[in-house]
Backbone as a ProteinNet text record, in pm:
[ID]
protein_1_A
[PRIMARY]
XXXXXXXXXXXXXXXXXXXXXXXXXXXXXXXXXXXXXXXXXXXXXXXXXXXXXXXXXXXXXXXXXXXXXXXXXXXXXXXXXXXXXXXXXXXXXXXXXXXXXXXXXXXXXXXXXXXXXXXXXXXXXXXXXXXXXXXXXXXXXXXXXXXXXXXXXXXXXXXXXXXXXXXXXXXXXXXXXXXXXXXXXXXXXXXXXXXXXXXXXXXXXXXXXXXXXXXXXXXXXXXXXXXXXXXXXXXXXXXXXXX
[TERTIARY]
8824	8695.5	8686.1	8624.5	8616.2	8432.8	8449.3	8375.9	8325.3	8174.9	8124.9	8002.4	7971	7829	7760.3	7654.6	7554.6	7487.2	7395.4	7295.1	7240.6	7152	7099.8	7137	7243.8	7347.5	7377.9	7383.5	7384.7	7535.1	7618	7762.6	7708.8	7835.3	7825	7946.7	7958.9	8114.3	8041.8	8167.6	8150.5	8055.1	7982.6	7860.6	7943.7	7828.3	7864.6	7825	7937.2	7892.4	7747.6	7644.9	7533.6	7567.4	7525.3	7547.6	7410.8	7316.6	7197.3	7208.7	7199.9	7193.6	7057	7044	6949.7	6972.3	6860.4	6856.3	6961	6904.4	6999.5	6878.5	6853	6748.6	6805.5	6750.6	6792.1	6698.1	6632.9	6487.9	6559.2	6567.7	6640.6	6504.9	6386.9	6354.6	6348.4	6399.5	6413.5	6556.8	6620	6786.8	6749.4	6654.9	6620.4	6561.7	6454.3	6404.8	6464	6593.8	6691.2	6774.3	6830.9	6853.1	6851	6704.4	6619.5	6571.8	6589.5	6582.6	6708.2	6808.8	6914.3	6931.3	6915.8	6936.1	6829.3	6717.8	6628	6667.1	6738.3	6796	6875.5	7000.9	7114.4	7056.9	6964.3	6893.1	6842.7	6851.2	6828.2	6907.7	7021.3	7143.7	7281.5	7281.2	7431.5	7448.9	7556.4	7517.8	7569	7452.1	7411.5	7424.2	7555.9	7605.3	7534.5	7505.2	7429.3	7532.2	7444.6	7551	7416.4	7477.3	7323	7401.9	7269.8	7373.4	7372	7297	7240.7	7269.7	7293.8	7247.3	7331	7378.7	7412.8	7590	7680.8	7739	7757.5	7830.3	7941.6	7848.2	7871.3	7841.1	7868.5	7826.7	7813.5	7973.9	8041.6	8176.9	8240.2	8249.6	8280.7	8337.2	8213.2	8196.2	8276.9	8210.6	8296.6	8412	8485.4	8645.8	8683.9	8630.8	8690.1	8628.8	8573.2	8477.6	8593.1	8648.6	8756	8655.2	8524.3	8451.6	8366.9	8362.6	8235	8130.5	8053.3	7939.5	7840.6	7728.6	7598.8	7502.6	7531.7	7476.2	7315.4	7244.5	7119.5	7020.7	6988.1	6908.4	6758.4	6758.6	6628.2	6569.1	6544.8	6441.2	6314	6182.7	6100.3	6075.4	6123.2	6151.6	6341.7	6297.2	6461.4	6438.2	6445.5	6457.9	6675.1	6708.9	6823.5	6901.3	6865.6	6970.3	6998.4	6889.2	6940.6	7020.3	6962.3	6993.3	7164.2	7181.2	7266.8	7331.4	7348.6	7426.9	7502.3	7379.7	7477.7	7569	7541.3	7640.1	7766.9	7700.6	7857	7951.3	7886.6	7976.9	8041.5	7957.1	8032.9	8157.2	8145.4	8251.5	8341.6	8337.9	8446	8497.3	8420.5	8476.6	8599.6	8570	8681.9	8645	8535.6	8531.6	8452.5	8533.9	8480.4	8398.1	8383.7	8346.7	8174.1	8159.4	8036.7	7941.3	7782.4	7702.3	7564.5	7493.7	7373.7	7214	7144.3	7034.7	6934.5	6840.1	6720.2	6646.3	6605.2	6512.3	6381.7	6353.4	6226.3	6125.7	6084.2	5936.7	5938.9	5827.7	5729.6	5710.2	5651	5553.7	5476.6	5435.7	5270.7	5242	5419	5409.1	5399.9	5489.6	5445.3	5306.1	5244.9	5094.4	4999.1	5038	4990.8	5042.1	5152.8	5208.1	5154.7	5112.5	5028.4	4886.7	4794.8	4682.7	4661.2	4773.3	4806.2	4803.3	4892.2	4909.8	4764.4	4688.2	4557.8	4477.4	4500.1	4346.1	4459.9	4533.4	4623.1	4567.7	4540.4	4477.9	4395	4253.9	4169.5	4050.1	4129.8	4055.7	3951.2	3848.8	3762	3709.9	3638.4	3643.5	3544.6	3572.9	3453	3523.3	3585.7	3707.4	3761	3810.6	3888.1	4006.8	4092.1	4240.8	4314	4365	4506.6	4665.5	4725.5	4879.8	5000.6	5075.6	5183.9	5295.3	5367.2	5493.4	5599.9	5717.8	5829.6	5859.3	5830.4	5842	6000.1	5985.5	6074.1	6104.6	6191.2	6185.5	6227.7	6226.4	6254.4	6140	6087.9	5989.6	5953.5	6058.3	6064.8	5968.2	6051.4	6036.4	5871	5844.4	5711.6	5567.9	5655.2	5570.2	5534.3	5666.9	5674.6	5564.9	5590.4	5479.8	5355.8	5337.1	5176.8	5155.1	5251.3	5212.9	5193.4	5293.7	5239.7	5156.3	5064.6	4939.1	4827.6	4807.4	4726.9	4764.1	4896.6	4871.3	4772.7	4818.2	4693.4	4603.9	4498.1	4390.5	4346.6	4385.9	4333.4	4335.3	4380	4366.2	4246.9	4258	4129.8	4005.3	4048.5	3856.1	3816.6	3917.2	3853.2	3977.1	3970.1	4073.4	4177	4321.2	4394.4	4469.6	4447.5	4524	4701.3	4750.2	4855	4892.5	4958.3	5026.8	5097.8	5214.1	5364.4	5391.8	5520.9	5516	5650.8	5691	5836.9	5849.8	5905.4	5918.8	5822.5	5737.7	5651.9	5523.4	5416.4	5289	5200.5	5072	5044.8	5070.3	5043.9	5129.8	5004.7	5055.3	4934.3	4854.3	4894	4818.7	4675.4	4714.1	4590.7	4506.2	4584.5	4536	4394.6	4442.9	4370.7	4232.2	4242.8	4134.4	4056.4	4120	4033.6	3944.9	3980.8	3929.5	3837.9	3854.8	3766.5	3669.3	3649.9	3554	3432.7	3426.9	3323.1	3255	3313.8	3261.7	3276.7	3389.4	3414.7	3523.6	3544.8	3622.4	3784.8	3859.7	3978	4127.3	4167	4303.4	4433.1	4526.9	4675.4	4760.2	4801	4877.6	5020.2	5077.2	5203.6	5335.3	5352.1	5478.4	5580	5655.9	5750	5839.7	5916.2	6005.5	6019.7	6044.3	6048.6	6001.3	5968.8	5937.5	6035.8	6014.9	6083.1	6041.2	6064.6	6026.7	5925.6	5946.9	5785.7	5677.1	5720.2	5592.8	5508	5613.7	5530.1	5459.6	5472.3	5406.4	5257.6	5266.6	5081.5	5030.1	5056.9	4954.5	4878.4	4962.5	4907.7	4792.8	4783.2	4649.4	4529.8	4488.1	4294.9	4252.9	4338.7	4276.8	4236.4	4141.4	4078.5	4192.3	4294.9	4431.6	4529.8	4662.9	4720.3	4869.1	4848.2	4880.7	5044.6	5089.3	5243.1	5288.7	5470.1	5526.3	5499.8	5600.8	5591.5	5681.3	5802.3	5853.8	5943.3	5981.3	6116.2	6004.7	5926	5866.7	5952.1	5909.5	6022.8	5945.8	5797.5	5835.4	5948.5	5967.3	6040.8	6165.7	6200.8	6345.9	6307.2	6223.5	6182.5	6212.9	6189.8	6217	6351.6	6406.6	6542.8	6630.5	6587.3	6674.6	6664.2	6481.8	6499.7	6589.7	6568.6	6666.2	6814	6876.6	6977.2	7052.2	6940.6	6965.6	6968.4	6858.8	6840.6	6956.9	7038.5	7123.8	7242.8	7307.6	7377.7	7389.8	7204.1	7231	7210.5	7217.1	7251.8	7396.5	7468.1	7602.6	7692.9	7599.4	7674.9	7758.7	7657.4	7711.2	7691.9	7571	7484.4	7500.6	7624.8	7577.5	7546.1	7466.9	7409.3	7569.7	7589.9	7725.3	7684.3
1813.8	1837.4	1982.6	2013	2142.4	2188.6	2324.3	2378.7	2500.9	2538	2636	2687.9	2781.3	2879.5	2872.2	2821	2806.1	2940.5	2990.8	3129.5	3114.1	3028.5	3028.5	3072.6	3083.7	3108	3026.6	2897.3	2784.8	2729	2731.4	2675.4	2523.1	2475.1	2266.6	2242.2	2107.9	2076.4	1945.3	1869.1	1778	1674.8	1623.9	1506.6	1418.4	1382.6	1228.8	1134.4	1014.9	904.7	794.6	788.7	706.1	607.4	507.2	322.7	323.3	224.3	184.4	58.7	52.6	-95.9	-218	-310.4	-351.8	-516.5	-569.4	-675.8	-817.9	-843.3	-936.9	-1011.9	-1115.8	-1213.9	-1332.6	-1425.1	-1559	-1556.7	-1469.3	-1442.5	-1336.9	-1433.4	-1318.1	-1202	-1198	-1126.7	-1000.3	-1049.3	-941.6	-918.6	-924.2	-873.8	-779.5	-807.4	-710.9	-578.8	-640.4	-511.3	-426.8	-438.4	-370.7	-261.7	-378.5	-310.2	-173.9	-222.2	-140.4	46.1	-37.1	82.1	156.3	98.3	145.6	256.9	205.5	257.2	418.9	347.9	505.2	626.2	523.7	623.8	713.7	645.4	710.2	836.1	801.8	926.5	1053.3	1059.7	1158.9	1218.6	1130.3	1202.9	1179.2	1098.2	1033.1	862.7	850.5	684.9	632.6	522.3	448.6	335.7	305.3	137.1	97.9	-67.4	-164.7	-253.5	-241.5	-328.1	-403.1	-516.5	-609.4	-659.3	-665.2	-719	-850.5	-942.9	-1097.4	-1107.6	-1241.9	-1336.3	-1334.8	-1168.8	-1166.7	-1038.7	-1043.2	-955.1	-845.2	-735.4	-703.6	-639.5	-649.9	-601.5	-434.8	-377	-200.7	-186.2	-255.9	-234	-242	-377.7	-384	-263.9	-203.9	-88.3	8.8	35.7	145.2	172.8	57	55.4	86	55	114	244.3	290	441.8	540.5	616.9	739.9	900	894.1	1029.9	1001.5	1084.7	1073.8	1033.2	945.7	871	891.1	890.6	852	706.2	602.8	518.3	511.4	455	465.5	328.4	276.3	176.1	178.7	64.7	-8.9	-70.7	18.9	-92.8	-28.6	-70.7	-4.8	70.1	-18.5	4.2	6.6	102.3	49.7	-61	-170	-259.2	-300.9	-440.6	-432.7	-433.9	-451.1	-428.1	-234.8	-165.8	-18.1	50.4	12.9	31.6	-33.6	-82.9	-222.2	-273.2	-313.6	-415.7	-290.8	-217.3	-136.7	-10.6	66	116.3	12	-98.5	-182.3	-195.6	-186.5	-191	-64.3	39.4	179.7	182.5	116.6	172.4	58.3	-86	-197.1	-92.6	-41.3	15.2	103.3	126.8	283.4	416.6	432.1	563.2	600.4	695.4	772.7	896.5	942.6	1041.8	1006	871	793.4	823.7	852.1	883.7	809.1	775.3	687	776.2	748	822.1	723.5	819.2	718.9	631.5	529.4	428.9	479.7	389.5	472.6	474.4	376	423.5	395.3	415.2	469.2	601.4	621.8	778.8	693.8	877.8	838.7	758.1	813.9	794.4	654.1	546.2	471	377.5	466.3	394.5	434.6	530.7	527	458.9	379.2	277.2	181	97.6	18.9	19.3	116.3	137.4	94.7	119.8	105.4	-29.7	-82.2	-226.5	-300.2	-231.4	-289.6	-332.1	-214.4	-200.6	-267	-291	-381	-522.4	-573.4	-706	-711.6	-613.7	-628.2	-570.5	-540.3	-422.4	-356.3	-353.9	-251.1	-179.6	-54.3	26.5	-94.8	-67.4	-153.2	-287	-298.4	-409.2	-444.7	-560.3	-508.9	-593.1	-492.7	-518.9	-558.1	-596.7	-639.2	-637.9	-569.1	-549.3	-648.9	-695.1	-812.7	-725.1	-739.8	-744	-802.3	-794.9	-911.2	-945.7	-862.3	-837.5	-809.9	-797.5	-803.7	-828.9	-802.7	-843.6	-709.4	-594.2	-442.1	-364.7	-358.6	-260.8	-128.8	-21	61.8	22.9	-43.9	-115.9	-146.9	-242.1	-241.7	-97.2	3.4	77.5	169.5	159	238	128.5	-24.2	-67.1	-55.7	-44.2	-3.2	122.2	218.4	359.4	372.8	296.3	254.1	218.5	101.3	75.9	183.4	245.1	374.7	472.2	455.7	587.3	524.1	392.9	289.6	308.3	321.4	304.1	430.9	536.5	691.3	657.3	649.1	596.9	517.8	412.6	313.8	330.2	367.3	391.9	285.8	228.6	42.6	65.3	-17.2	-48.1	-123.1	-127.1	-228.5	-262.7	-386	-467.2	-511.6	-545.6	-612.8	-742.8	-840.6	-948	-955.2	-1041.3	-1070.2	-1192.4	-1188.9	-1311.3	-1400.1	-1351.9	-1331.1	-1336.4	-1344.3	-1358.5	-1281.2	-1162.7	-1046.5	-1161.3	-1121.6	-1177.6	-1038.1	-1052.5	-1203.7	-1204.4	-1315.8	-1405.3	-1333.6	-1339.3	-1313.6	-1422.2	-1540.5	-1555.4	-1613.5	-1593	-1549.5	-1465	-1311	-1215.3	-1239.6	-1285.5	-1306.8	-1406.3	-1517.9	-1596.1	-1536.9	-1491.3	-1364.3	-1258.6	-1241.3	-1141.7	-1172.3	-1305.2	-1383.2	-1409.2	-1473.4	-1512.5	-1423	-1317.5	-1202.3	-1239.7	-1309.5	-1337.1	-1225.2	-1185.6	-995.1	-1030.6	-1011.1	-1003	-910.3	-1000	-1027.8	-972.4	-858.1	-829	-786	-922.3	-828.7	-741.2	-630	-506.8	-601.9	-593.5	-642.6	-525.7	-504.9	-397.2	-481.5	-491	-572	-470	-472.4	-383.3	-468.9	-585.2	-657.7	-762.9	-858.5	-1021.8	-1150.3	-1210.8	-1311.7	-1413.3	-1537.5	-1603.6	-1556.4	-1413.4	-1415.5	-1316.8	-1324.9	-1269.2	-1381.6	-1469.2	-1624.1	-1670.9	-1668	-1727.5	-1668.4	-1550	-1491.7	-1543.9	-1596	-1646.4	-1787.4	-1851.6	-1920.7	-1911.4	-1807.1	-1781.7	-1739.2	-1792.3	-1791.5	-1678.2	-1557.9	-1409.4	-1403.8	-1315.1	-1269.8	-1247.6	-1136.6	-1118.3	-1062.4	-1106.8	-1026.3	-958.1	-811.5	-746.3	-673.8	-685.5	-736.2	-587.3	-644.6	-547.3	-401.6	-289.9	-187.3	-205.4	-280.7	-285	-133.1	-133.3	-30.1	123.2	122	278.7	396	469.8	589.6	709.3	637.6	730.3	671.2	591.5	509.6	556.6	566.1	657.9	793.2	843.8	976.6	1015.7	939.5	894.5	881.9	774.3	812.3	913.2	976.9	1078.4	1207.3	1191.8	1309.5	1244	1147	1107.9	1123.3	1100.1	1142.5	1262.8	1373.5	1508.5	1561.4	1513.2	1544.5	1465.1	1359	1320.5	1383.4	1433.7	1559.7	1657	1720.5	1836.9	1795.6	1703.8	1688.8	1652.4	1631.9	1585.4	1751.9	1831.7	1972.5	1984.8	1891.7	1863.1	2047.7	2078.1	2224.9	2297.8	2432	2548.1	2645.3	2776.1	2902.2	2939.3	3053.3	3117.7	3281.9
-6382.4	-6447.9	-6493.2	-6619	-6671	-6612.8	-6538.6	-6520.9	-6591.7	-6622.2	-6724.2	-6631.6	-6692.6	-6665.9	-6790.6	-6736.3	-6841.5	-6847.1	-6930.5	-6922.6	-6774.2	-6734.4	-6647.8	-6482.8	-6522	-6438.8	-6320.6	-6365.3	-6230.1	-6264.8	-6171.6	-6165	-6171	-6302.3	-6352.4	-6383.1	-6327.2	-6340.4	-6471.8	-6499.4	-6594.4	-6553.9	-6599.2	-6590	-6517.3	-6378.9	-6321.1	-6391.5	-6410.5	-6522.1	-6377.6	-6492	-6403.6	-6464	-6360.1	-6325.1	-6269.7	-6331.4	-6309.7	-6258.4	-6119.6	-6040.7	-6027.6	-6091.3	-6103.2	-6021.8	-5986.5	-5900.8	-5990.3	-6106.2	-6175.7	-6188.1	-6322.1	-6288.2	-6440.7	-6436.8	-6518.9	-6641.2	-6651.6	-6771.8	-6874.2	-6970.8	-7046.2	-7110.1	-7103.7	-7133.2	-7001.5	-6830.7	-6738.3	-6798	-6832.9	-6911.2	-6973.8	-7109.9	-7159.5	-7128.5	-7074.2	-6989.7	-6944.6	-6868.6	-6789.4	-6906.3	-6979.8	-7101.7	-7175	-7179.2	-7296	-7196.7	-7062.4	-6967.5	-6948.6	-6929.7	-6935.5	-7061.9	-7176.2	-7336.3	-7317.9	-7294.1	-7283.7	-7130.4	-7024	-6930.7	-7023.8	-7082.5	-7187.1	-7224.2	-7281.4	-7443	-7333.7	-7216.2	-7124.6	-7015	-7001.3	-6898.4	-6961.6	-7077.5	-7076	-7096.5	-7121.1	-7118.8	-7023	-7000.2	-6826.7	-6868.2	-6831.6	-6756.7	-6632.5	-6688.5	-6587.2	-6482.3	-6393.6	-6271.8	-6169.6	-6158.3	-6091.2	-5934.3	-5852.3	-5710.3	-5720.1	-5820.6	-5780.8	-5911.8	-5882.6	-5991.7	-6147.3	-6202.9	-6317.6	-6293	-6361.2	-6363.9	-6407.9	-6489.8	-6352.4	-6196.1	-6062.1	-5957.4	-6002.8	-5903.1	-5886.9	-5846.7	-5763.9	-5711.6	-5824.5	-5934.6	-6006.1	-6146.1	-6162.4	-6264.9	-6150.2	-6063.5	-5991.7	-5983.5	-5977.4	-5967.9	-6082.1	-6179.3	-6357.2	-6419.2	-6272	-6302.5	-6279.9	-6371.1	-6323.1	-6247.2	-6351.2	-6307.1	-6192.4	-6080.5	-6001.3	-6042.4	-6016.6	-6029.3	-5944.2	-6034.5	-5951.4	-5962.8	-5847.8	-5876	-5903.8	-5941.2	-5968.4	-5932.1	-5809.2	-5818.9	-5860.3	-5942.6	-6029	-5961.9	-5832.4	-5737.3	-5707.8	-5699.6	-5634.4	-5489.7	-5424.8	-5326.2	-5242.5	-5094.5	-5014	-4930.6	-5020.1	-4884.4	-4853.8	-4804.1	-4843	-4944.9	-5068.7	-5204	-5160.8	-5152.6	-5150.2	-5056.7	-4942.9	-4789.6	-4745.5	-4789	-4758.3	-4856	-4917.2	-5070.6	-5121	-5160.4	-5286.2	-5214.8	-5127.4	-5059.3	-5001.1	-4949.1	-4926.7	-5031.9	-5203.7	-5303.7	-5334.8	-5304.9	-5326.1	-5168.2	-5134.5	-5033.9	-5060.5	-5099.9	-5136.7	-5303.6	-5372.4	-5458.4	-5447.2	-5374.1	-5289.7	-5401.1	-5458.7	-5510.4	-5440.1	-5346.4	-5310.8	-5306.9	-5450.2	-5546.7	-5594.5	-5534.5	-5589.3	-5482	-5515.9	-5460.5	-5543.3	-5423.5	-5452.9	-5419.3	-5588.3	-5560.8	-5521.9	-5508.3	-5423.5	-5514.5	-5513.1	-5530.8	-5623.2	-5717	-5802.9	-5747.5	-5652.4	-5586.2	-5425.5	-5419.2	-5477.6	-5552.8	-5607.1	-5706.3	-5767.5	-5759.3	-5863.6	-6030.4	-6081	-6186.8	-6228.5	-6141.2	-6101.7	-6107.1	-6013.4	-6026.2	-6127.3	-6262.8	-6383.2	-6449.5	-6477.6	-6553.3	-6505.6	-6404.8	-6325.7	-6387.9	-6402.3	-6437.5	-6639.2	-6693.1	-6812.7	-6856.6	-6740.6	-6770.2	-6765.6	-6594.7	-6598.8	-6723	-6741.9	-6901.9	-7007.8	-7013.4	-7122.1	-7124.8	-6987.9	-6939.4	-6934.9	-6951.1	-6951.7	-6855.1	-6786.7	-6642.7	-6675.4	-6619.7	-6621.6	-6536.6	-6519.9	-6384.7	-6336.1	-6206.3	-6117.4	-6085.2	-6149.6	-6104.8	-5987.6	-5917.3	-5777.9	-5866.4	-5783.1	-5807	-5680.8	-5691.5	-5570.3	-5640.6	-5571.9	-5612.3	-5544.5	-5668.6	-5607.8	-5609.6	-5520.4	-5503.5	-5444.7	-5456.2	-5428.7	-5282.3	-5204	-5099.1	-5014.3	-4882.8	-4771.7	-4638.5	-4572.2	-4430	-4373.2	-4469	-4442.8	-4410.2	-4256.8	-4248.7	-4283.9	-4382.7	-4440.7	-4550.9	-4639.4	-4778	-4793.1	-4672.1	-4707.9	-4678.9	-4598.2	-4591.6	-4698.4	-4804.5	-4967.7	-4990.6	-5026.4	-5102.3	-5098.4	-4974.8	-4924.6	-5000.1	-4948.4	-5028	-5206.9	-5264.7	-5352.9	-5405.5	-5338.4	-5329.2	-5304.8	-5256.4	-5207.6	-5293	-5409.3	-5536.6	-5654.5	-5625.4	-5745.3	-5697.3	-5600.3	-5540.4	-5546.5	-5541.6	-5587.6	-5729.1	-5793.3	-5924.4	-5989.2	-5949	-5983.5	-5902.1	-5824	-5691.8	-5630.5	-5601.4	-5517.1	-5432.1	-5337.4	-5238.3	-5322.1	-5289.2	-5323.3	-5263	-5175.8	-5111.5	-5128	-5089.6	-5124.6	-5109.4	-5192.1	-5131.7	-5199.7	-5118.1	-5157.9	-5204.2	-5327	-5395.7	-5309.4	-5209.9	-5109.2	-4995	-4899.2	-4773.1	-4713.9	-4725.4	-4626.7	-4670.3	-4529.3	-4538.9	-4580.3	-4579.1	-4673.3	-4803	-4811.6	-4966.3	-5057.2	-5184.7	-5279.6	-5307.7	-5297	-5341.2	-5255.6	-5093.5	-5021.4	-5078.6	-5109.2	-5066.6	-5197.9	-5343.1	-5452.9	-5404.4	-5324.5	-5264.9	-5220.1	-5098.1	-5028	-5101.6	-5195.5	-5292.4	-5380.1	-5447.2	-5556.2	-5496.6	-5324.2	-5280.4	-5253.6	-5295.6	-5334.2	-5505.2	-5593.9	-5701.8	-5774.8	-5768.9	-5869.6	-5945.5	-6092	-6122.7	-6040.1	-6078.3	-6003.7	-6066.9	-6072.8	-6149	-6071.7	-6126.6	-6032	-6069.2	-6041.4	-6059.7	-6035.3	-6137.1	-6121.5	-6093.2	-5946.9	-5866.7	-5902.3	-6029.5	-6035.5	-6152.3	-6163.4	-6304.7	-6404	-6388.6	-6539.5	-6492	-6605.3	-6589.8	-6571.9	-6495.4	-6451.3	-6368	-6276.8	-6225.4	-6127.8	-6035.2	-5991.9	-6024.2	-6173.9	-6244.2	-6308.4	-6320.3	-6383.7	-6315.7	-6177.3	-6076	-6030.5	-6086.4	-6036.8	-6148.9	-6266.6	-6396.3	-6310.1	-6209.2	-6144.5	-6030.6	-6035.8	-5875	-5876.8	-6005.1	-6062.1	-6084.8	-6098.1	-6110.2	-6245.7	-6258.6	-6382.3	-6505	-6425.4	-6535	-6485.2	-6536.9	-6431.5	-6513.6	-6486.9	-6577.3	-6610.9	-6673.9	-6748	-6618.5	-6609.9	-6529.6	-6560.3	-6516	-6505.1	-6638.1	-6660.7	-6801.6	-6829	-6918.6	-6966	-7054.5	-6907.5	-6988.2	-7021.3	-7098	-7083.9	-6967	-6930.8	-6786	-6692.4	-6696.4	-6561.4	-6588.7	-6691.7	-6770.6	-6727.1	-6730.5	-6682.4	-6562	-6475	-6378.6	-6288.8	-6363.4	-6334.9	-6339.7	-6484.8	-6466.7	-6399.3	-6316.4	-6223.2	-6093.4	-6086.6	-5921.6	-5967.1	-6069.7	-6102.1	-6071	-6132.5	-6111.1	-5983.5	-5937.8	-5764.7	-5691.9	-5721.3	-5687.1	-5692.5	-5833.4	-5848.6	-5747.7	-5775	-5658.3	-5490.8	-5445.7	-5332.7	-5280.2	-5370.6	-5420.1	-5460.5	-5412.9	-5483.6	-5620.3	-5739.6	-5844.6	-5879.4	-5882.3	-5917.5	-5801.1	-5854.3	-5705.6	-5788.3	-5676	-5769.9	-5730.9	-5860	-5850.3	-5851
[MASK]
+++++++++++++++++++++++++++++++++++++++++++++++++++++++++++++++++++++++++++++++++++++++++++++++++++++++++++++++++++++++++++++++++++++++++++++++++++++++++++++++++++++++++++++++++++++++++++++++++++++++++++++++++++++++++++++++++++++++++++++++++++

């Protein structure tokens, strides 16, 4: 690798190639999504190859093994439950690049729960509203304590409480949590904690809420996003030393 000094005077070796790991899903418009996120990651670090643990190919091991430069993997998850924790490090180490390093998970942040609020009023939200937030859930007691926190950056946000329920193995289910909620007679909106659309985003159009409002989707904050965990991935990776 060729190394330079920039003005700033911070020692950089050649760019780690990023691999954006995403769950995999059968909706070709969640393909896209991934996609289109991937494409706007590019336009800000470099260009970012996709690798899914489920459902779609190539795997993260996969790309890795045909990766020659140090890499920084990048998961497309909201949370660490096991795809982050678990899956995708098992592929960086079946990979054998050892040169490969995994940044952290996009959420929770705040930024986050302004793309959330966006979507709200896209659907129709209005202040005074109660909201409740879906997400996919887990059996990772970490994982769900990001989602909660998540929940509580929307809720400084909007000024109502926001509950959670899960569309997935964690209780409670949403679509309790939405019953529970309607039975006050208040208009009713779900925050969809999901990154793209797919089978259980289809599934809250089913649970009598007022509206329920499109994923977080291929923002270019969420690209924003990535490419700060990227960087911070770098420099924990001693990609960046002061010289």
């Amino acid at each position: 690798m060729t190394d330079h000094v920039p003005r700033n005077g911070v020692h950089e070796t050649a760019p780690r190639a990023p691999i954006m790991v995403a769950h995999g899903t059968r909706s070709p418009h969640g393909v896209n999504t991934v996609a289109r996120l991937a494409q706007l990651t590019s336009e800000r670090i470099g260009a970012t190859r996709v690798a899914f643990v489920d459902v779609l190919g190539p795997s993260p091991s996969e790309l890795l093994s045909d990766e020659a430069a140090p890499a920084v993997v990048l998961p497309a998850f909201l949370s660490s439950g096991y795809h982050v924790r678990q899956d995708i490090p098992d592929h960086v180490l079946a990979s054998g690049h050892s040169d490969a390093v995994v940044a952290a998970n996009l959420g929770p942040d705040p930024v986050l729960a302004d793309i959330m609020v966006d979507r709200l009023r896209e659907a129709g939200a209005r202040p005074g509203d109660r909201v409740v937030m879906a997400a996919a859930g887990s059996s990772d007691p970490q994982a769900l304590a990001e989602v909660e926190r998540a929940a509580a950056y929307l809720a400084d946000r909007v000024h109502v409480e926001v509950p959670v329920g899960y569309i997935a193995t964690a209780r409670p289910g949403i679509a309790d949590v939405v019953s529970a909620v309607s039975r006050r007679r208040r208009r009713v909106f779900i925050a969809s904690y999901l990154l793209a659309p797919g089978l259980f985003h289809q599934k809250l159009h089913s649970l009598g809420a007022s509206g329920v409002a499109a994923p977080l989707g291929a923002d270019p904050r969420i690209a924003d996003l990535m490419a700060a965990r990227y960087r911070d991935a770098c420099v924990a990776a001693g990609h960046r030393q002061r010289v």
